[in-house]
NUVEX-77877 format. One line per 4 residues: number of its first residue (from 1); their letters; for each residue x, y, z of C-alpha. Coordinates in Angstrom, 1 decimal, padded with zeros to 4 digits. Example, Ala and Ser with C-alpha at 12.3 -4.5 7.8 and 13.67 -1.06 7.14 Angstrom:
! residues 2
1	as	012.3/-004.5/007.8  013.7/-001.1/007.1
//
This chain:
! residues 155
1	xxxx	127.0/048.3/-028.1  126.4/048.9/-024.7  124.1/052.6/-025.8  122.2/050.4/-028.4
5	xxxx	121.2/048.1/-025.5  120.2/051.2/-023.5  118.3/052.4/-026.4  117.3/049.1/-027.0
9	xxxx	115.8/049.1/-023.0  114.3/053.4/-024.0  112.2/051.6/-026.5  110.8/048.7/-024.8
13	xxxx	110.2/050.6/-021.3  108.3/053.1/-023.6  106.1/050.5/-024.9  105.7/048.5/-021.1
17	xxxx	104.7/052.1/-019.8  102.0/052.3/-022.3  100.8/049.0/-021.6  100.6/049.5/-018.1
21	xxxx	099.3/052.7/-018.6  096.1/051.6/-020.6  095.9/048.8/-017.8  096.1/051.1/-014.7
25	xxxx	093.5/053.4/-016.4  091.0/050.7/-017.2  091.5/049.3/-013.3  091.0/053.3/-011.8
29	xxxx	087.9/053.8/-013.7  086.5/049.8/-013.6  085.4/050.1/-017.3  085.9/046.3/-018.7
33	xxxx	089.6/045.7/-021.2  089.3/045.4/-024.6  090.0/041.9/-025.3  089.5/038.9/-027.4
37	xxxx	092.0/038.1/-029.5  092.0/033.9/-030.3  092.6/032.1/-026.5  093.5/035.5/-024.4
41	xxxx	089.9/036.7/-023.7  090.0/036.5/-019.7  092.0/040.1/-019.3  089.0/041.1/-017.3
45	xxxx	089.2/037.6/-015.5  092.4/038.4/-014.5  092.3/042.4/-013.9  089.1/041.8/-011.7
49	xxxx	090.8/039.1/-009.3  092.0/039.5/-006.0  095.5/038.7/-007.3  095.5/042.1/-009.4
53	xxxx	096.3/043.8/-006.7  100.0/044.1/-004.2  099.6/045.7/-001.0  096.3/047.4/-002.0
57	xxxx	097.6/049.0/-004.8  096.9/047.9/-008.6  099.6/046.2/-010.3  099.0/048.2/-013.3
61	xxxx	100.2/050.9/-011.2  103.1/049.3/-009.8  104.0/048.8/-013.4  103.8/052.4/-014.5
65	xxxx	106.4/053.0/-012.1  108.8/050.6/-012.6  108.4/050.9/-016.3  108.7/054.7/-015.8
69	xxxx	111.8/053.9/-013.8  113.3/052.2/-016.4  112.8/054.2/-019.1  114.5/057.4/-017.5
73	xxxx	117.5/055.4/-016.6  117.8/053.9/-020.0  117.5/057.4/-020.9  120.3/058.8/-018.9
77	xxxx	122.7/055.8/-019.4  122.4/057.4/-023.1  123.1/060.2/-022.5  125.9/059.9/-019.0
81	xxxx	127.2/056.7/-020.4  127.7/056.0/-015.9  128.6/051.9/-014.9  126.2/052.8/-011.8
85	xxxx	123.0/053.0/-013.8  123.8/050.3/-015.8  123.8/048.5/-012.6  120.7/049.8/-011.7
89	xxxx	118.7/048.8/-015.1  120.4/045.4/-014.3  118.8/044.8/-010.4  115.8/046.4/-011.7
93	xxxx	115.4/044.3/-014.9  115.9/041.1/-013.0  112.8/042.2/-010.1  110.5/043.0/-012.9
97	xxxx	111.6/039.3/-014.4  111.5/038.1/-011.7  107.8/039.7/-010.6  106.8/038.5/-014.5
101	xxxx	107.5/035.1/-013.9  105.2/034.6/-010.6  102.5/036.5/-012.1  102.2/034.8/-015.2
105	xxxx	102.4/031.6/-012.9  099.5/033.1/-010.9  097.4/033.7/-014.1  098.1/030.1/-015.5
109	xxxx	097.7/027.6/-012.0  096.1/030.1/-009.7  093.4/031.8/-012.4  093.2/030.0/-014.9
113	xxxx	092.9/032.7/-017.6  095.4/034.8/-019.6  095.2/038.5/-019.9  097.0/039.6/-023.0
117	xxxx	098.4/042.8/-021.7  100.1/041.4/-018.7  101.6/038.6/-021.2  102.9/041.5/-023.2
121	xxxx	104.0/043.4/-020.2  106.1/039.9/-019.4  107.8/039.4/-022.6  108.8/043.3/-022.6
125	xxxx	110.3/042.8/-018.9  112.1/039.7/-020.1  113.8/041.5/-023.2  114.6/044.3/-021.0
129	xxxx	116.1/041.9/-018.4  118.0/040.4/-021.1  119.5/043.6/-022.8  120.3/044.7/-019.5
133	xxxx	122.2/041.8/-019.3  124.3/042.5/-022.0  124.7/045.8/-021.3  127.0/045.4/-018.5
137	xxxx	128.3/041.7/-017.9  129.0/040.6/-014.5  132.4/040.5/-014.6  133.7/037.4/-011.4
141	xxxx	137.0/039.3/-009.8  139.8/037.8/-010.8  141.6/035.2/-008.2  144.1/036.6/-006.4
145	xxxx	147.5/034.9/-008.1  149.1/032.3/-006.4  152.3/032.9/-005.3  155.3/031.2/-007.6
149	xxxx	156.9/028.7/-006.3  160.8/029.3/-006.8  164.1/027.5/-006.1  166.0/028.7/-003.1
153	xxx	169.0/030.1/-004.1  171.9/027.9/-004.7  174.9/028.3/-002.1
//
């Protein structure tokens, strides 16, 4: 189970990285997204905002890389089968989530528009956070047993 997840995780990095490729492409050459499919037609309201950027650098960008991230650890936890990088697809899952979450918040209070690339880019993070999840549970350590109480010996 836990190499289907990882495949699982190949597959769905694979399609975030082309995602985030076609964005980061459109936002280093400025030519306008392709979009208007039924409510979702403000992908260059939302690409061209202030908010499309972290630290100066395109969020498109920043999501080639973690997508790129992901999908070579995916790929060696196929192929090493290590508890480590499952751990690692597991921290890195939950800070793309995690990043997901506030900037589909941004798009929907701060914006006001939705960019149908950047939705798909969240639901992929979220299924990959969620595999990753199962991938490796978070096991509690176990309480330390109390001691027994006995009987003192009888005289």
């Amino acid at each position: 189970m836990k190499r289907a997840g990882a495949a699982l995780i190949l597959i769905l990095a694979f399609f975030g990285l082309a995602d985030s490729a076609y964005l980061a492409q459109h936002a280093l050459s400025g030519t306008p997204l392709l979009c208007d499919i039924q409510n979702f037609s403000g992908c260059n309201i939302v690409a061209s905002s202030k908010y499309s950027y972290l630290f100066g650098i395109p969020i498109a960008e920043l999501g080639v890389l973690f997508y790129s991230v992901l999908f070579v650890l995916a790929a060696l936890e196929i192929v090493v089968f290590d508890q480590l990088l499952r751990r690692a697809l597991q921290i890195i899952a939950f800070v793309g989530a995690a990043f997901s979450l506030y900037f589909v918040s941004v798009q929907a209070f701060v914006i006001g528009s939705f960019c149908i690339y950047c939705l798909a880019s969240a639901v992929i993070a979220f299924l990959i956070f969620i595999f990753a999840s199962f991938i490796e549970p978070i096991r509690k350590r176990p309480r330390s047993a109390l001691p027994h109480l006995q009987m003192p010996p009888s005289p």
